[in-house]
mmCIF entry with sequence, helices, sheets and N, C-alpha, C, O atoms, coordinates in Angstrom:
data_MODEL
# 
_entry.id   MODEL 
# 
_entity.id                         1 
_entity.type                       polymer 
_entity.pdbx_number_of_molecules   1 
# 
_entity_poly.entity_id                      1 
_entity_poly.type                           'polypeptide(L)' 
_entity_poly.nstd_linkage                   no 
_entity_poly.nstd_monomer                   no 
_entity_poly.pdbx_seq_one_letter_code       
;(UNK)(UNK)(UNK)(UNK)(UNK)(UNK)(UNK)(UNK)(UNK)(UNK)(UNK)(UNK)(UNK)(UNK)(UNK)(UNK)
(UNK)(UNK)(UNK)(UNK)(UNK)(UNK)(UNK)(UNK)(UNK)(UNK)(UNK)(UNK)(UNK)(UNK)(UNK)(UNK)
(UNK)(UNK)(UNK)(UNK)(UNK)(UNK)(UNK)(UNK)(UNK)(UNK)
;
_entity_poly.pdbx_seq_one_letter_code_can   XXXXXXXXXXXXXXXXXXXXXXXXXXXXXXXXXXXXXXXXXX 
_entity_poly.pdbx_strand_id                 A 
# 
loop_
_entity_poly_seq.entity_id 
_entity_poly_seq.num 
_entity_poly_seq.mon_id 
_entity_poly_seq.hetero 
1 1  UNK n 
1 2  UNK n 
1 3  UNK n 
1 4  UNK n 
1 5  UNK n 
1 6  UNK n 
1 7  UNK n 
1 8  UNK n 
1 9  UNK n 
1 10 UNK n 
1 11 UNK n 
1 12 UNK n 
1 13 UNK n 
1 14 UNK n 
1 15 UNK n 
1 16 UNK n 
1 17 UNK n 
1 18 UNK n 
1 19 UNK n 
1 20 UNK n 
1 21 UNK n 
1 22 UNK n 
1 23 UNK n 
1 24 UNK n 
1 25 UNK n 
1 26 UNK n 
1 27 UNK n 
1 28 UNK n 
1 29 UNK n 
1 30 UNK n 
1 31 UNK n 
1 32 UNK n 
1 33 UNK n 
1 34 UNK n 
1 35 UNK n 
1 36 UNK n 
1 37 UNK n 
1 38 UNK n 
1 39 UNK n 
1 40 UNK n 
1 41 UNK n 
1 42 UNK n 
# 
_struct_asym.id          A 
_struct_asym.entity_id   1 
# 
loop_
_struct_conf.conf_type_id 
_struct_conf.id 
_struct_conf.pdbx_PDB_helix_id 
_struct_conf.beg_label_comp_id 
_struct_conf.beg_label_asym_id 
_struct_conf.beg_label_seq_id 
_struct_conf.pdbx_beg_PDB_ins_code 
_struct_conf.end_label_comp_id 
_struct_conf.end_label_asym_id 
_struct_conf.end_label_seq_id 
_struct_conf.pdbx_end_PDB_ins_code 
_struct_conf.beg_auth_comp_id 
_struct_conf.beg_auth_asym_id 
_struct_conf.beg_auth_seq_id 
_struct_conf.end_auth_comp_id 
_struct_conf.end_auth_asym_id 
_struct_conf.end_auth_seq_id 
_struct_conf.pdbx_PDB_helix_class 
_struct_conf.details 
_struct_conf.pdbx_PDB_helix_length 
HELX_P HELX_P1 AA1 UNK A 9  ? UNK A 18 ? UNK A 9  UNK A 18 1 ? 10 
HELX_P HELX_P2 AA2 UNK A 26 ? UNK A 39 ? UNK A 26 UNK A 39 1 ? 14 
# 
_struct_conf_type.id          HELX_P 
_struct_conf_type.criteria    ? 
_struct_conf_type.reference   ? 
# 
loop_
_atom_site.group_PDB 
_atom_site.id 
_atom_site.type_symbol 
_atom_site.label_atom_id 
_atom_site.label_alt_id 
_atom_site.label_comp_id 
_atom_site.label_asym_id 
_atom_site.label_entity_id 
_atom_site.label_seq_id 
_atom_site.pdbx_PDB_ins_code 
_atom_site.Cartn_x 
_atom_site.Cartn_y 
_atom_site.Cartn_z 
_atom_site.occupancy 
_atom_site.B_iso_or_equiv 
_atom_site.pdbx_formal_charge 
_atom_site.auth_seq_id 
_atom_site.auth_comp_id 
_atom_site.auth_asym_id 
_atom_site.auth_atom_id 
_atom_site.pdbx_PDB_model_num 
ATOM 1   N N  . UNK A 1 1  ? 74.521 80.439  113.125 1.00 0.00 ? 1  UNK A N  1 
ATOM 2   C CA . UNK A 1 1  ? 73.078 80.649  113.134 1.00 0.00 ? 1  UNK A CA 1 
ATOM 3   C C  . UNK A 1 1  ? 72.485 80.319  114.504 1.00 0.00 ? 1  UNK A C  1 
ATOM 4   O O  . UNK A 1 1  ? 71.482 80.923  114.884 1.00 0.00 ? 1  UNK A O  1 
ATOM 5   N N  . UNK A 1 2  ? 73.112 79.310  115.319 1.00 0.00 ? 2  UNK A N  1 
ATOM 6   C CA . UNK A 1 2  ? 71.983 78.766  116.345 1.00 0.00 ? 2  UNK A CA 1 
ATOM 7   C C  . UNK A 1 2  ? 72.859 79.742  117.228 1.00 0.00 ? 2  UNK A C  1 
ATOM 8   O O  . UNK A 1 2  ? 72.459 79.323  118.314 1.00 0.00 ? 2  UNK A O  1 
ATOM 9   N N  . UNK A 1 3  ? 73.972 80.969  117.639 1.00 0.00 ? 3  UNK A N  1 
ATOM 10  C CA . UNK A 1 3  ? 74.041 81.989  118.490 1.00 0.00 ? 3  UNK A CA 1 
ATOM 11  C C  . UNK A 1 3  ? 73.555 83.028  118.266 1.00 0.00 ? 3  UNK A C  1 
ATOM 12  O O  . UNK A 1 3  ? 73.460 83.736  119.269 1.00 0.00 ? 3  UNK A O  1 
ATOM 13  N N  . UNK A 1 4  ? 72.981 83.693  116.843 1.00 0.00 ? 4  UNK A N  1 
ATOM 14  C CA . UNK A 1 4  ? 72.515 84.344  116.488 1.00 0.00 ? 4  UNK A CA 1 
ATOM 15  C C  . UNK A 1 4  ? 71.178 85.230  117.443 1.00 0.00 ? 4  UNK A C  1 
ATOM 16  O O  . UNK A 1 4  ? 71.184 86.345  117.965 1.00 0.00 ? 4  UNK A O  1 
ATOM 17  N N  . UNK A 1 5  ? 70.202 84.251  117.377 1.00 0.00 ? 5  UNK A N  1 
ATOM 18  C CA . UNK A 1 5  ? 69.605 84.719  118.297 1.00 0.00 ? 5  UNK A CA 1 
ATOM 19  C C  . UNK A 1 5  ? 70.174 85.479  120.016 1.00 0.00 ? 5  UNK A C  1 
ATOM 20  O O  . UNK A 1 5  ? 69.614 86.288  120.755 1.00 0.00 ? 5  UNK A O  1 
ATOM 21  N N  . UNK A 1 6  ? 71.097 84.975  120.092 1.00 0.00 ? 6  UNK A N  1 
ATOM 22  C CA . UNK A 1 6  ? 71.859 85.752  121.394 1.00 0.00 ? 6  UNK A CA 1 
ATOM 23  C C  . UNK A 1 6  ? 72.694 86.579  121.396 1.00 0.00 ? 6  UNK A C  1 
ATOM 24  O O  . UNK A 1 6  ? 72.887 87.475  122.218 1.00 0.00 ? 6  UNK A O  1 
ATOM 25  N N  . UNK A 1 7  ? 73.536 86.188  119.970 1.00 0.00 ? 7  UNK A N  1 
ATOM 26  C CA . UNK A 1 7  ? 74.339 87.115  120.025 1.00 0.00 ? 7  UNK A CA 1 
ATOM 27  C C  . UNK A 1 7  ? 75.168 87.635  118.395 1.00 0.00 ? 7  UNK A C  1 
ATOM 28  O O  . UNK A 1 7  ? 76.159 87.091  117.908 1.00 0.00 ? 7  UNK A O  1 
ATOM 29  N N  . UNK A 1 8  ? 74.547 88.592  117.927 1.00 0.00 ? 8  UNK A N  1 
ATOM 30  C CA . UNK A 1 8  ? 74.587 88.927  116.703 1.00 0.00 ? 8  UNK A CA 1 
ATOM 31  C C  . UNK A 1 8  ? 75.570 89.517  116.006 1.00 0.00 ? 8  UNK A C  1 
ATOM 32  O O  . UNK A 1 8  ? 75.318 90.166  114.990 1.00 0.00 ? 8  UNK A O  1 
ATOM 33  N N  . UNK A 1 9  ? 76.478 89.400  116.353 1.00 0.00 ? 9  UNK A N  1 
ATOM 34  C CA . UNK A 1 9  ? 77.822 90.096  116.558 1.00 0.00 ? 9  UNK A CA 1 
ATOM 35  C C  . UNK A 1 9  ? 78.509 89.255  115.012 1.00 0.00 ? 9  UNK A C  1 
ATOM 36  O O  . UNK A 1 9  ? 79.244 89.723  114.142 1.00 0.00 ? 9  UNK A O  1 
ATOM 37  N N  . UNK A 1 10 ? 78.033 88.161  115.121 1.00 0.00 ? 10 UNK A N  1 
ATOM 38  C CA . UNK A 1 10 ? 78.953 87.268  113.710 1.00 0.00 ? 10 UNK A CA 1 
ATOM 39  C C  . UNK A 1 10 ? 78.356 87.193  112.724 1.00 0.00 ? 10 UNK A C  1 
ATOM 40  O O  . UNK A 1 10 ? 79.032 87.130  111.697 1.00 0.00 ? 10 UNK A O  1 
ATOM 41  N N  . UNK A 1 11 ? 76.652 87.165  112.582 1.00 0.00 ? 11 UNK A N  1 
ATOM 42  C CA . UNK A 1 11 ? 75.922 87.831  111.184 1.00 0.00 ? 11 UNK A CA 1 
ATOM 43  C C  . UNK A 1 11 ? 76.141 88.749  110.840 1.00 0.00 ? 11 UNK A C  1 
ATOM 44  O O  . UNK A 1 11 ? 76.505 88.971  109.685 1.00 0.00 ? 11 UNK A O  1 
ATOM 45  N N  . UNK A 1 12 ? 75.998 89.579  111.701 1.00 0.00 ? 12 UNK A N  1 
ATOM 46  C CA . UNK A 1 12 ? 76.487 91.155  111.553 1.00 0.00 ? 12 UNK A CA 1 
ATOM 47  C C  . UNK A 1 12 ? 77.858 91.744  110.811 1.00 0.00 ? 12 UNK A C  1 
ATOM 48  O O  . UNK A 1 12 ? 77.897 92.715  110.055 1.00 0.00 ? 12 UNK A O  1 
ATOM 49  N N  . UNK A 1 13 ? 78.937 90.931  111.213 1.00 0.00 ? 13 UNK A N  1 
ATOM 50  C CA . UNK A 1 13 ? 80.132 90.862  110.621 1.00 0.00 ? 13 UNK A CA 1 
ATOM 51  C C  . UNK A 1 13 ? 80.062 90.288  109.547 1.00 0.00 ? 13 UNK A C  1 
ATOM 52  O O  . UNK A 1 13 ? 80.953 90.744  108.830 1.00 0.00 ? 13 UNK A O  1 
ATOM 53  N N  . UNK A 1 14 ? 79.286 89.262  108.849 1.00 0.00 ? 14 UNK A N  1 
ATOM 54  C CA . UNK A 1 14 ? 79.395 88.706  107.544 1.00 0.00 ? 14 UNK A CA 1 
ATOM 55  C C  . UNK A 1 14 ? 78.112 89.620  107.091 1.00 0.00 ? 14 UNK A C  1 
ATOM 56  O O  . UNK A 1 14 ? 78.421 89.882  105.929 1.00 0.00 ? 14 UNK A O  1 
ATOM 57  N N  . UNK A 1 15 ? 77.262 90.049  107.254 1.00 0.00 ? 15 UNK A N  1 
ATOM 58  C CA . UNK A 1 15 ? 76.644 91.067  106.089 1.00 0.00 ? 15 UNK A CA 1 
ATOM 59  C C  . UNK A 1 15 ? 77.446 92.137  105.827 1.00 0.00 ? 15 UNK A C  1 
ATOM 60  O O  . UNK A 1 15 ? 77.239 92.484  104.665 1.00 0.00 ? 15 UNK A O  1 
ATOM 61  N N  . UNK A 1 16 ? 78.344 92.894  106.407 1.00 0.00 ? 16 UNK A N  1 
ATOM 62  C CA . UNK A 1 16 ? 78.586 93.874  106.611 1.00 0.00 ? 16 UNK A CA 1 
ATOM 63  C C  . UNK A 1 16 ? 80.094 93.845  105.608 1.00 0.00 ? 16 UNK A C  1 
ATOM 64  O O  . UNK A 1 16 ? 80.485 94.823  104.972 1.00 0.00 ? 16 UNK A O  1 
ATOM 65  N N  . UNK A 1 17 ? 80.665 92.759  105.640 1.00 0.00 ? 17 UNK A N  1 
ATOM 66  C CA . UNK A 1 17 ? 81.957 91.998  104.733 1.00 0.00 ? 17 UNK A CA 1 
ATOM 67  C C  . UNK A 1 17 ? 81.421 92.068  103.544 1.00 0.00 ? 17 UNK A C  1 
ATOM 68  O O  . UNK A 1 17 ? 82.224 92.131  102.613 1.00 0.00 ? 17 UNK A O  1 
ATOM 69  N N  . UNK A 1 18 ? 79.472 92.082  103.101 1.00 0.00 ? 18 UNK A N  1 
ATOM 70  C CA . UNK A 1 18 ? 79.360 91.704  101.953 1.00 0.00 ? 18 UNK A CA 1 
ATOM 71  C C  . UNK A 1 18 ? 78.525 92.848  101.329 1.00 0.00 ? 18 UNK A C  1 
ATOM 72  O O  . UNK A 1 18 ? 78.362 92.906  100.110 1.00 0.00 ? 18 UNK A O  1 
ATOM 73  N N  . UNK A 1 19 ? 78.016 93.725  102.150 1.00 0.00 ? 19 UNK A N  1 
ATOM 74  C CA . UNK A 1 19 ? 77.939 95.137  101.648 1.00 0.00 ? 19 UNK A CA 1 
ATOM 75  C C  . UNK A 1 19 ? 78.780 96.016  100.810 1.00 0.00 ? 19 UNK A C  1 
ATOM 76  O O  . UNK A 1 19 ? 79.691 95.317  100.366 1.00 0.00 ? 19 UNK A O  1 
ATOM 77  N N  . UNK A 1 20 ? 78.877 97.139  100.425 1.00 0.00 ? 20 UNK A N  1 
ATOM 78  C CA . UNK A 1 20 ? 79.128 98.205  99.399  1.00 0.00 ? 20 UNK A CA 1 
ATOM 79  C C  . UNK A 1 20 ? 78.096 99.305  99.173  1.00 0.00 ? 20 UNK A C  1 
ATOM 80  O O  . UNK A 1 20 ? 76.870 99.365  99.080  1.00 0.00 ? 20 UNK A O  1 
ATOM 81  N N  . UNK A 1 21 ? 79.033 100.073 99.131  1.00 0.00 ? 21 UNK A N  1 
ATOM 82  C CA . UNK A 1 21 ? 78.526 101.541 99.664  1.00 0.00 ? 21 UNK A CA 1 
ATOM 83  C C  . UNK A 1 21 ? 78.691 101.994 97.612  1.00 0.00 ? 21 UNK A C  1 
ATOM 84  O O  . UNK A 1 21 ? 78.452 103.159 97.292  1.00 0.00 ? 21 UNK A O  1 
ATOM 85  N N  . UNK A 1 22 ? 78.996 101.203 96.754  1.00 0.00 ? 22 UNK A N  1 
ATOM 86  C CA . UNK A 1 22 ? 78.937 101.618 95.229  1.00 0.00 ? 22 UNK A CA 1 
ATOM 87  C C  . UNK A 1 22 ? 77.681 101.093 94.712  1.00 0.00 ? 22 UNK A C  1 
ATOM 88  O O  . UNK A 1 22 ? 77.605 100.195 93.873  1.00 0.00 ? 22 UNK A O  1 
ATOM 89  N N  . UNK A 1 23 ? 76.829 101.617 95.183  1.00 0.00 ? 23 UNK A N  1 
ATOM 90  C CA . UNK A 1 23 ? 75.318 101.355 94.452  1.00 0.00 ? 23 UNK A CA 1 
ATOM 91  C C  . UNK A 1 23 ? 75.546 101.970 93.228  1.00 0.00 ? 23 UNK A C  1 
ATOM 92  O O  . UNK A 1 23 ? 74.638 101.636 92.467  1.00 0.00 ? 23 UNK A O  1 
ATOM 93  N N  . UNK A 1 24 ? 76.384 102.757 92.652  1.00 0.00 ? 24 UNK A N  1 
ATOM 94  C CA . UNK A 1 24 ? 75.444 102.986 91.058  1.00 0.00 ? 24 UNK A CA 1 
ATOM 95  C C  . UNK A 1 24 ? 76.941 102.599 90.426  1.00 0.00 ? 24 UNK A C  1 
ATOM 96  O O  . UNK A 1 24 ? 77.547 103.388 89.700  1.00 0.00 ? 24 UNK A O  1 
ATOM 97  N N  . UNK A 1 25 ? 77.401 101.438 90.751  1.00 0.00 ? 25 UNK A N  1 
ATOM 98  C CA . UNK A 1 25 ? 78.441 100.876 89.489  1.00 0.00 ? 25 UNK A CA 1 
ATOM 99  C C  . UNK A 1 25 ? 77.854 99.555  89.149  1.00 0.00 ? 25 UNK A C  1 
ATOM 100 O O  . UNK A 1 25 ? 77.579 98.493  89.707  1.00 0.00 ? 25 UNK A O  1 
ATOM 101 N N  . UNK A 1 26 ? 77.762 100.324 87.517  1.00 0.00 ? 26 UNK A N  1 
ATOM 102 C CA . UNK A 1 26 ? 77.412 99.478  87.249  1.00 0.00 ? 26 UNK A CA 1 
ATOM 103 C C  . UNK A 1 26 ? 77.987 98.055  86.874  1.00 0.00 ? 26 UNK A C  1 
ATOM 104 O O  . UNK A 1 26 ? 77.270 97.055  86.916  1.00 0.00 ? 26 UNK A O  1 
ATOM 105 N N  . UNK A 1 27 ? 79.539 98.007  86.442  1.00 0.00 ? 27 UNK A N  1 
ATOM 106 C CA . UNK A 1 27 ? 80.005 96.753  86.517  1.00 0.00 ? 27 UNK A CA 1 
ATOM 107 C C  . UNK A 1 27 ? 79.579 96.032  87.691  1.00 0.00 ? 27 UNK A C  1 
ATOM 108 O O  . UNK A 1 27 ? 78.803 95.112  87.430  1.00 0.00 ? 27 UNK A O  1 
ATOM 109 N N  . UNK A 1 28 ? 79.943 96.227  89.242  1.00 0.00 ? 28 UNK A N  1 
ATOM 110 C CA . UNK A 1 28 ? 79.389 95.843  90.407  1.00 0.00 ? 28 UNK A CA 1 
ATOM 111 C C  . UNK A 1 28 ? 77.914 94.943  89.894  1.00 0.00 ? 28 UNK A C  1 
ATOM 112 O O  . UNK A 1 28 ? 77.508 93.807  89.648  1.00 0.00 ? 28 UNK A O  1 
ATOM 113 N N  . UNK A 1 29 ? 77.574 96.095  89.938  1.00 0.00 ? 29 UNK A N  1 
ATOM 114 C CA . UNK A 1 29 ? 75.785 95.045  89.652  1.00 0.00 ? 29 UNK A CA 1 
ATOM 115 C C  . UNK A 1 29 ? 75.459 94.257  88.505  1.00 0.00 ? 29 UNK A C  1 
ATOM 116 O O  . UNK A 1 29 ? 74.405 93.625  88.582  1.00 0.00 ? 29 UNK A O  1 
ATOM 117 N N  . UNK A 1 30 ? 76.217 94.143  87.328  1.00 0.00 ? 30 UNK A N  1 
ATOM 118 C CA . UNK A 1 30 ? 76.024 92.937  86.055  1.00 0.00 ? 30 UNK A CA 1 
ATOM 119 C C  . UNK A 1 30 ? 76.819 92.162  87.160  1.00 0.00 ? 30 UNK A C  1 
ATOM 120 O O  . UNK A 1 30 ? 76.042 91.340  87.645  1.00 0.00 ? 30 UNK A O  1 
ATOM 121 N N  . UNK A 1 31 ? 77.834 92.099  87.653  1.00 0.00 ? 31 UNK A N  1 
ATOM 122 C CA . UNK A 1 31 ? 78.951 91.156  88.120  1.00 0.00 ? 31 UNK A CA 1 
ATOM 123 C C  . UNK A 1 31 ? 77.551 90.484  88.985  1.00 0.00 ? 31 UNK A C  1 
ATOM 124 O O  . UNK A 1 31 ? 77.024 89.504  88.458  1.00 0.00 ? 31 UNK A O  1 
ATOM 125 N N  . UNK A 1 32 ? 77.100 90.886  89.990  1.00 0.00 ? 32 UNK A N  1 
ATOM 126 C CA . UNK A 1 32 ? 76.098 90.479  91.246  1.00 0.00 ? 32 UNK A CA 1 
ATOM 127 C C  . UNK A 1 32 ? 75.236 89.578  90.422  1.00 0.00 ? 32 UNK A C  1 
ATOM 128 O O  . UNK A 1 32 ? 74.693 88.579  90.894  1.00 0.00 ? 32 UNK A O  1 
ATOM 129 N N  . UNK A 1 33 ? 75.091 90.077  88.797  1.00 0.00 ? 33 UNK A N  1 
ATOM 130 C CA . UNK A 1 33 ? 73.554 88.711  88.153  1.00 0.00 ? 33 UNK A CA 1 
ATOM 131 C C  . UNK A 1 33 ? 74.629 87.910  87.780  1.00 0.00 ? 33 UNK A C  1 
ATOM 132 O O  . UNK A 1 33 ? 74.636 86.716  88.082  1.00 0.00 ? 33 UNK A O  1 
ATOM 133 N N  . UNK A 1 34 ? 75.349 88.319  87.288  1.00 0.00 ? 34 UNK A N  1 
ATOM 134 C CA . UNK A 1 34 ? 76.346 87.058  87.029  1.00 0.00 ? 34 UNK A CA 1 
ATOM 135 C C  . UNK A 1 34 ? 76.511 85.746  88.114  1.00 0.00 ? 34 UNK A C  1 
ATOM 136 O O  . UNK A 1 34 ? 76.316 84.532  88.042  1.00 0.00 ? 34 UNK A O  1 
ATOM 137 N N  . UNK A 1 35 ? 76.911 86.555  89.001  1.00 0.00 ? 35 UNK A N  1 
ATOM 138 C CA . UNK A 1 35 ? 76.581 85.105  90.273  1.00 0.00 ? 35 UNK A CA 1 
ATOM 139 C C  . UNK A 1 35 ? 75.739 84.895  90.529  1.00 0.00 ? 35 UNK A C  1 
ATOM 140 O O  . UNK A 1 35 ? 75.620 83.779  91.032  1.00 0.00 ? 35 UNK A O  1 
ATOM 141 N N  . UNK A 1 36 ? 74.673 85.622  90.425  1.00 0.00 ? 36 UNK A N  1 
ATOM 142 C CA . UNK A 1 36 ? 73.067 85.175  91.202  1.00 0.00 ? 36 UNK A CA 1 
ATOM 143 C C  . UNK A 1 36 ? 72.858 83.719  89.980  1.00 0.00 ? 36 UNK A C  1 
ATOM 144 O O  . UNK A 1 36 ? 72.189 82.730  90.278  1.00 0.00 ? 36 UNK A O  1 
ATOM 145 N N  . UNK A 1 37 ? 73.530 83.870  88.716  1.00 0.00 ? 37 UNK A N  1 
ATOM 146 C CA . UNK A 1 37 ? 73.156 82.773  87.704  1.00 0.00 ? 37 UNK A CA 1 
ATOM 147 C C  . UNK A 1 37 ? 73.992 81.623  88.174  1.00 0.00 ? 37 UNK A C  1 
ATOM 148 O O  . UNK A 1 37 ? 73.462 80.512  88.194  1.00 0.00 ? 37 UNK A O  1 
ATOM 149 N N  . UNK A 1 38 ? 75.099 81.744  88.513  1.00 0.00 ? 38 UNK A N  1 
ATOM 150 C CA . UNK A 1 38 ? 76.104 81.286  88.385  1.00 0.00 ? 38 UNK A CA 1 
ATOM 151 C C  . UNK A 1 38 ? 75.670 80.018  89.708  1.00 0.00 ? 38 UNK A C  1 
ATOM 152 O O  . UNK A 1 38 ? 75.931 78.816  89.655  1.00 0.00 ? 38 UNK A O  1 
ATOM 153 N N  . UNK A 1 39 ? 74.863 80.849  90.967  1.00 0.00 ? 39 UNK A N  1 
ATOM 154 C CA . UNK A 1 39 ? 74.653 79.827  91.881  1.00 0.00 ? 39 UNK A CA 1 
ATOM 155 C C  . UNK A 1 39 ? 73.449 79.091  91.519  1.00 0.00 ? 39 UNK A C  1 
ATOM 156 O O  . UNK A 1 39 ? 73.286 77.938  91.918  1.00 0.00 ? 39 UNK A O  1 
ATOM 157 N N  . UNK A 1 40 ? 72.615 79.675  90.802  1.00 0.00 ? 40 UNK A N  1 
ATOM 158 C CA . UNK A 1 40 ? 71.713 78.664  90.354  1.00 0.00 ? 40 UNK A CA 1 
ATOM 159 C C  . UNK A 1 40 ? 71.884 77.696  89.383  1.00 0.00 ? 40 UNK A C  1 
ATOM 160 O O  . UNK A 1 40 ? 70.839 77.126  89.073  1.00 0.00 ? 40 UNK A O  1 
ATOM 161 N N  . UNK A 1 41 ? 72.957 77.312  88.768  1.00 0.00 ? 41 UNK A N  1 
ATOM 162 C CA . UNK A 1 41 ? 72.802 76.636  87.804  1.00 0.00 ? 41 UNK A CA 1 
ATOM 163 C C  . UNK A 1 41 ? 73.749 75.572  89.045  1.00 0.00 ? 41 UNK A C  1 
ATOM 164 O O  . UNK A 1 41 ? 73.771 74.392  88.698  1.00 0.00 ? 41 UNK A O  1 
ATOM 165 N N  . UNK A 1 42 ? 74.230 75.768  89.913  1.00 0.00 ? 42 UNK A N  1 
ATOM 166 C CA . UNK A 1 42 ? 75.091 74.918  90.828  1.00 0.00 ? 42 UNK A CA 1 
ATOM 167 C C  . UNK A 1 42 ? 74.528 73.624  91.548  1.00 0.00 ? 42 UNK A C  1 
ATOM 168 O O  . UNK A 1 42 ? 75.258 72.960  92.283  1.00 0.00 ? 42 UNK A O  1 
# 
């Protein structure tokens, strides 16, 4: 985070690791609330 501002090269690489180009599966997306719960209860 604190090179970020200079040099974006390693955010960039971890959004991009966590992207998917399968927008309409739907297992994919129950799986995604599944963790969105999963980190909130953490």
């Amino acid at each position: 985070m604190r090179k970020s501002p200079v040099d974006t090269s390693d955010i960039f690489s971890l959004i991009m690791g966590a992207l998917t180009d399968q927008i309409n599966d739907r297992e994919l997306f129950m799986k995604g609330i599944d963790y969105s719960y999963y980190y909130e209860e953490a």
